[in-house]
GUNU-932516 format. One record per residue (C-alpha): residue in three letters; y, x, z. Coordinates in steps of 0.1 Angstrom, whole numbers, plus 5000, padded with zeros to 4 digits. Each point is the difference from the previous one (the first is absolute). Layout:
residues N
AlaYXZ
...
This chain:
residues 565
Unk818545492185
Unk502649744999
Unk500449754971
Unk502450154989
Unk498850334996
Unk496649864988
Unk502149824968
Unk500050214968
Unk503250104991
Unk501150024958
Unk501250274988
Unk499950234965
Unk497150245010
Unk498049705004
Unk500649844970
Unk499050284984
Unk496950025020
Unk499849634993
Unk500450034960
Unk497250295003
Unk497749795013
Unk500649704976
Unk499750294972
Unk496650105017
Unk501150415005
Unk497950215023
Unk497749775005
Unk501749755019
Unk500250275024
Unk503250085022
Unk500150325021
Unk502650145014
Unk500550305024
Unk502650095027
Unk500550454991
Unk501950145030
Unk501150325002
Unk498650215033
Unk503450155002
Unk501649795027
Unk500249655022
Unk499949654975
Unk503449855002
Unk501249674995
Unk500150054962
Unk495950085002
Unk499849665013
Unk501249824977
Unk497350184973
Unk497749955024
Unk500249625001
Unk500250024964
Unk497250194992
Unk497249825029
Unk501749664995
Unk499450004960
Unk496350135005
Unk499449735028
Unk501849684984
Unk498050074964
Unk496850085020
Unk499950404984
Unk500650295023
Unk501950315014
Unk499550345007
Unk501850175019
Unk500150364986
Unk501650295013
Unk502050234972
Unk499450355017
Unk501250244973
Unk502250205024
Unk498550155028
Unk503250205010
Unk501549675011
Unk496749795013
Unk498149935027
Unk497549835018
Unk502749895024
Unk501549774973
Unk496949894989
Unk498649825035
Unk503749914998
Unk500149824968
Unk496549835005
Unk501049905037
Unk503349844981
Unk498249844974
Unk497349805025
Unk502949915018
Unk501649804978
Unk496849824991
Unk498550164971
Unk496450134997
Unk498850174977
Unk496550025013
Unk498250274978
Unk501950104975
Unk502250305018
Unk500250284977
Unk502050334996
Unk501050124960
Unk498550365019
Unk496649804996
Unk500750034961
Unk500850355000
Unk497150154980
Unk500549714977
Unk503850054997
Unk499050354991
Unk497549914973
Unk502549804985
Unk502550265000
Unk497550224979
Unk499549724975
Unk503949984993
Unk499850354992
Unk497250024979
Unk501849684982
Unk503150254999
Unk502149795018
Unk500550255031
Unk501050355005
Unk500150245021
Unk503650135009
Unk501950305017
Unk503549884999
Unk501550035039
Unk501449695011
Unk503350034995
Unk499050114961
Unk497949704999
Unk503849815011
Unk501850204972
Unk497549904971
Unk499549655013
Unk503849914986
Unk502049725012
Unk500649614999
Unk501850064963
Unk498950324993
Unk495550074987
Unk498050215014
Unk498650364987
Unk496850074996
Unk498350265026
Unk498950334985
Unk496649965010
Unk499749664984
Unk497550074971
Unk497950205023
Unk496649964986
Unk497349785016
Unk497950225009
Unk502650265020
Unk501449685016
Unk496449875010
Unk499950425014
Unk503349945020
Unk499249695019
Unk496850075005
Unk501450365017
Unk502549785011
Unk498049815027
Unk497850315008
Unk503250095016
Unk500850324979
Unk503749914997
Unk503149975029
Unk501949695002
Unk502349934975
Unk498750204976
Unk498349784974
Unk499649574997
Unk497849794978
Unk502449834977
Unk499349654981
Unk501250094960
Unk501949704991
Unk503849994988
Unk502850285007
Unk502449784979
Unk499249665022
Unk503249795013
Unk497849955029
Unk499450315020
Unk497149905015
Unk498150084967
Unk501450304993
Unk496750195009
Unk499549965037
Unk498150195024
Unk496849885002
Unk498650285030
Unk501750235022
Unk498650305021
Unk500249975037
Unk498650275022
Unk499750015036
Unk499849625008
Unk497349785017
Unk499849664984
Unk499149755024
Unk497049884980
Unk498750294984
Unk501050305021
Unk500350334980
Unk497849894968
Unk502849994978
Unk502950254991
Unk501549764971
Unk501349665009
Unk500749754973
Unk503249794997
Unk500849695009
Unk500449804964
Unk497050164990
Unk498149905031
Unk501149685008
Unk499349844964
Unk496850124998
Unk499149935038
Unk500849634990
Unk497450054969
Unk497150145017
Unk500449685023
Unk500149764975
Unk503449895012
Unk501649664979
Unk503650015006
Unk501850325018
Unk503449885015
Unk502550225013
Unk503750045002
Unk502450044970
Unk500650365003
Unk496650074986
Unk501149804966
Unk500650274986
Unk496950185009
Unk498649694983
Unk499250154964
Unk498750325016
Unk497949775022
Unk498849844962
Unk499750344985
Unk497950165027
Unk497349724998
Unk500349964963
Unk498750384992
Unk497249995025
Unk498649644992
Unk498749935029
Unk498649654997
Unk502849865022
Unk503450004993
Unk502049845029
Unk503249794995
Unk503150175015
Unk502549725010
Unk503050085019
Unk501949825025
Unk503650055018
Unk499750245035
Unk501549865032
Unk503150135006
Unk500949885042
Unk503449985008
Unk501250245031
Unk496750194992
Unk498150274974
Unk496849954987
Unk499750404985
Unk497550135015
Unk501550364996
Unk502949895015
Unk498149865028
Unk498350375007
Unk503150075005
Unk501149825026
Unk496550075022
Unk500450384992
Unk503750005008
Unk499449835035
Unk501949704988
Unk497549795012
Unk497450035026
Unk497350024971
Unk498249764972
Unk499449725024
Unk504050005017
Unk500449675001
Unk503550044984
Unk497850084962
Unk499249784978
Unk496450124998
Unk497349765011
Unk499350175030
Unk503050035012
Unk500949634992
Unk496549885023
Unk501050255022
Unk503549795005
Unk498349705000
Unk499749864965
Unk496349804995
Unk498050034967
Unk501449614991
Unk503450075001
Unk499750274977
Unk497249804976
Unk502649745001
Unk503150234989
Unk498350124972
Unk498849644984
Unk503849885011
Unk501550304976
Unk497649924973
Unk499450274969
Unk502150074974
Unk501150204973
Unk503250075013
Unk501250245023
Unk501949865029
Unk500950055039
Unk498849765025
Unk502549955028
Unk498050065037
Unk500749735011
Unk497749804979
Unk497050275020
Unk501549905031
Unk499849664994
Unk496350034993
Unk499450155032
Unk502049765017
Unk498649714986
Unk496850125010
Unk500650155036
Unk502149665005
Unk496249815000
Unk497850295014
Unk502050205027
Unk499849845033
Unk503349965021
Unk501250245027
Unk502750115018
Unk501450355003
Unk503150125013
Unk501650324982
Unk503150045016
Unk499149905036
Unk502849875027
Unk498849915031
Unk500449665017
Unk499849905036
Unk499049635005
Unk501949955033
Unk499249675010
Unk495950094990
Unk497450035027
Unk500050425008
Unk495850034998
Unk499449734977
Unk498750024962
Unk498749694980
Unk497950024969
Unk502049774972
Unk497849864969
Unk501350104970
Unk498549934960
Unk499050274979
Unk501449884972
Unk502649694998
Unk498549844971
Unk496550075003
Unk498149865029
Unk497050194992
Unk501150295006
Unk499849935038
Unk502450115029
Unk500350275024
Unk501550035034
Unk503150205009
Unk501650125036
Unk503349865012
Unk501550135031
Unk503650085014
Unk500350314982
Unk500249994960
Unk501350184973
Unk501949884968
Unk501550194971
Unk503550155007
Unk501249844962
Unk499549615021
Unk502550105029
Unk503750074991
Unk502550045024
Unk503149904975
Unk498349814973
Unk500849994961
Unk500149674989
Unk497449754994
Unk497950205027
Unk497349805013
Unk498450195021
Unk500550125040
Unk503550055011
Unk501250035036
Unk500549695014
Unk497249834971
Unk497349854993
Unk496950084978
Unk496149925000
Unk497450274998
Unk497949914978
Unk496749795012
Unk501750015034
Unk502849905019
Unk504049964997
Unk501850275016
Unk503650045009
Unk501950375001
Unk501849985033
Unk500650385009
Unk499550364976
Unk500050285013
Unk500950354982
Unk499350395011
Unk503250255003
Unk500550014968
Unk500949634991
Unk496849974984
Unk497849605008
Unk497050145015
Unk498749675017
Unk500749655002
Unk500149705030
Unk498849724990
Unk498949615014
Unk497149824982
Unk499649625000
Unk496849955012
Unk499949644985
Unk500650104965
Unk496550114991
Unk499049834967
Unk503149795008
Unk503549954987
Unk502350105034
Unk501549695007
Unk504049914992
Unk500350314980
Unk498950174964
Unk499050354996
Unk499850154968
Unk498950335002
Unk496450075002
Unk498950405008
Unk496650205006
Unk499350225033
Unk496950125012
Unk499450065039
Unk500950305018
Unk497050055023
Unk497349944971
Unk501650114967
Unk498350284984
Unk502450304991
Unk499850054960
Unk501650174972
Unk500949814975
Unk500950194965
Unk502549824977
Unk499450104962
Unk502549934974
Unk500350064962
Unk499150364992
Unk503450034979
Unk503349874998
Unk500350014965
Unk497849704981
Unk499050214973
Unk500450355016
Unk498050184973
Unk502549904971
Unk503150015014
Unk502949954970
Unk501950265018
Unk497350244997
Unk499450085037
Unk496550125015
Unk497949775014
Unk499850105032
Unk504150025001
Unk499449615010
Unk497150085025
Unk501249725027
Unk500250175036
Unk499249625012
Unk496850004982
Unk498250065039
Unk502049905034
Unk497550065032
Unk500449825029
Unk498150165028
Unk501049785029
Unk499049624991
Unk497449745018
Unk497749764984
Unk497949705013
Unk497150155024
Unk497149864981
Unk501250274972
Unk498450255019
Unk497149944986
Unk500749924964
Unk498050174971
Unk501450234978
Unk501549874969
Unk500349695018
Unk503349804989
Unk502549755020
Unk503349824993
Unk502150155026
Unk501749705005
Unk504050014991
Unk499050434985
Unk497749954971
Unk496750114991
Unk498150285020
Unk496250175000
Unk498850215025
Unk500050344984
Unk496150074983
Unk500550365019
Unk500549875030
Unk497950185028
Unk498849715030
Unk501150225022
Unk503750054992
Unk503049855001
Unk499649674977
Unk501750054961
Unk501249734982
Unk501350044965
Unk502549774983
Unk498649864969
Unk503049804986
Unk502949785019
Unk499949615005
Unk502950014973
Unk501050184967
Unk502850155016
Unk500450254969
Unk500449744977
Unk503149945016
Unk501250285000
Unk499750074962
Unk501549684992
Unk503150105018
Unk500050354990
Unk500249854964
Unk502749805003
């Protein structure tokens, strides 16, 4: 890690960590623990808790686990789990031992849920969902109590225990907490603690159980049996806070974890729900978790991002209390600023014209020298074919050009870049009008050199015709249109501001020859394009991908500011 990255950044959760440790609480231990759901891919948003939760156990020498929450087999599966691990690693976190699943705490969960009923503090209820909605009551209106509230212990200890020998269907009884109808927070007005679930394979423990337990009821007590210090997570769950409290208060576990919350990141021109993110892979949206258009981490290394860029995003946002939007250009900047050191330089040509160098020798091709990297010497150079037949981008040739153009016109002069000056003497166009080749005279003596008597200003790319590799290059752009397309004042769907941009392929494009053999997930600086990787899913023996991880230039930001005034 860089300096940067190694510095420990200030910020409220670790001044309370701080104060606790001054205070002399749990031992002047400090565990945390990163608690994905198996449901889907991480996403950006996971990132940012992920830094949180390894970079607090590192920099006050405690620990991490990461811990899986698996209380819903209908929606989990081993798929997302290799996923989320693979994620995790990649960003640079270990968590060498200590990888558990709440499914390895099932029997305990169980035994726990026993002891709240023999304490009378759960029941067991036969209200239908949408009776349990009815008697739950509103934001200004309490709660009734269930008919089968005052069940006795011992029927309720009959019912669960029937309940997870699988003699009742789905739906048709839950293990409820007994705690407060009348509460303003709904959260506490007697939850469900279990449901039954028939007919599902859990990923860890197959067919054993019938009877999953619920998330707030898990997850606190997950963080108990582990001896976890502080358990951060995002403010929605402050209000899930005091059941959180209430859940580890009855059972008296030894271990009572301190639940601090922090604000979610919230991406401009992106969403970070992971429902809404099913959605867009089931509804063929996107290619699938790791499209390179979604803000999940695989889909952002398979575009090109790199575990420091992303490290560096999160310490550059910082953690607060307060929910806000970051703007995406400050994520691009991260990349950029570190693809700008890293990536290598190379040309590509995306929009290929063809020149013919007249006055050069017909059978002739020289090898020029040509840096790596302009400000980093170490980084080597490479060789790269000239002869008399190139081909630049069709944007650096106009035949009537706009104004300030500096680029090739007919009867002008440019320099291709780490070659020579060349002048446009002739174009020539199909039956249709359309440039389809240009005539051109190099100056042999302007190699490294100024041409004498004269100053050109234009400098473009081009790659040589007999010894370019044929590519296709994929131009990826902001998922959506909209900066905050999920909360829209106009009240429009999400997906109304899908942007149809979001993925242009270009199928017919040449790249330097010696990226025939680059490695996958290798990255460049197409020189004058932006950033680019070679697609991770690239076969060798295809037709080279290259993926565009962000432009040389914040060209959105431009675009906003005039769109607001």
């Amino acid at each position: 890690m860089s300096d940067a990255e190694n510095s420990k950044p200030s910020n409220f959760i670790r001044h309370i960590i701080d104060e606790d440790l001054k205070q002399g609480k749990n031992e002047g231990r400090v565990v945390t623990r990163f608690p994905p759901e198996p449901n889907g891919y991480l996403h950006i948003g996971h990132a940012k808790s992920i830094m949180l939760n390894f970079g607090i156990a590192e920099d006050y020498n405690g620990r991490c686990n990461l811990r899986f929450d698996d209380t819903n087999p209908h929606k989990e599966n081993i798929e997302f789990v290799d996923a989320i691990k693979k994620d995790v690693r990649w960003l640079g976190c270990d968590w060498d031992d200590r990888l558990y699943f709440s499914s390895d705490y099932f029997e305990q969960l169980y035994e726990y849920a026993i002891e709240l009923i023999k304490k009378g503090k759960a029941y067991v209820c036969d209200l239908d969902a949408e009776q349990t909605r009815q008697y739950r009551g509103t934001l200004t209106e309490a709660g009734k109590n269930s008919p089968y509230r005052d069940r006795t212990v011992d029927e309720n200890l009959d019912l669960f225990a029937r309940m997870r020998a699988g003699e009742f269907p789905d739906g048709s009884r839950v293990l409820r907490a007994k705690i407060d109808m009348a509460s303003p927070n709904i959260n506490l007005r007697d939850p469900t603690i279990y449901r039954i679930r028939h007919g599902v394979l859990h990923h860890q423990t197959g067919e054993a159980w019938v009877i999953y337990p619920m998330y707030d009821y898990t997850h606190c007590v997950s963080d108990s049996i582990e001896g976890i210090t502080h358990s951060l997570c995002t403010l929605e769950f402050e209000d899930h806070r005091p059941l959180y409290d209430w859940y580890l208060d009855e059972l008296q576990l030894g271990c009572h974890p301190q639940q601090i919350e922090f604000s979610r990141l919230n991406l401009e021109h992106s969403i970070t729900s992971k429902r809404k993110l099913t959605e867009l892979v089931d509804d063929g949206l996107v290619e699938g978790w790791d499209d390179p258009r979604m803000p999940t981490i695989a889909g952002m290394r398979r575009r090109g991002y790199t575990p420091a860029s992303i490290r560096h995003f999160c310490q550059r946002i910082g953690v607060t209390k307060s929910d806000n939007i970051v703007e995406m250009g400050v994520l691009e900047d991260c990349i950029r600023t570190d693809l700008n050191e890293k990536a290598p330089r190379r040309m590509a040509v995306l929009h290929p014209l063809k020149i013919v160098l007249t006055n050069y020798p017909q059978d002739s091709t020289e090898e020029l020298t040509v840096a790596n990297h302009p400000q980093n010497e170490a980084m080597g150079s490479r060789k790269i074919p000239f002869g008399k037949e190139i081909y630049i981008d069709q944007h650096d040739f106009a035949e009537i050009p706009p104004k300030k153009f500096k680029r090739l016109i007919p009867g002008g002069e440019v320099r291709l870049r780490n070659a020579y000056v060349i002048r446009c003497d002739e174009v020539i166009k199909d039956a249709h009008g359309e440039v389809i080749e240009l005539h051109c005279h190099y100056d042999q003596d302007t190699l490294g050199k100024k041409p004498e008597g004269r100053k050109v200003k234009g400098v473009i790319h081009w790659v040589s015709v007999n010894h370019a590799v044929e590519a296709e290059i994929r131009l990826y752009d902001r998922l959506f249109n909209h900066p905050t397309p999920d909360a829209t004042k106009d009240g429009s769907d999400y997906k109304d501001h899908f942007n149809p941009d979001s993925l242009r392929t270009l199928t017919h494009c040449f790249v330097e020859p010696d990226l025939a053999d680059a490695q996958a997930a290798a990255f460049f600086q197409f020189e004058r394009e932006g950033y680019f990787c070679l697609d991770p899913m690239h076969m060798p023996d295809k037709k080279p991908v290259f993926n565009r991880t962000v432009t040389l230039r914040d060209t959105w930001a431009k675009m906003e500011q005039k769109n607001k005034k």
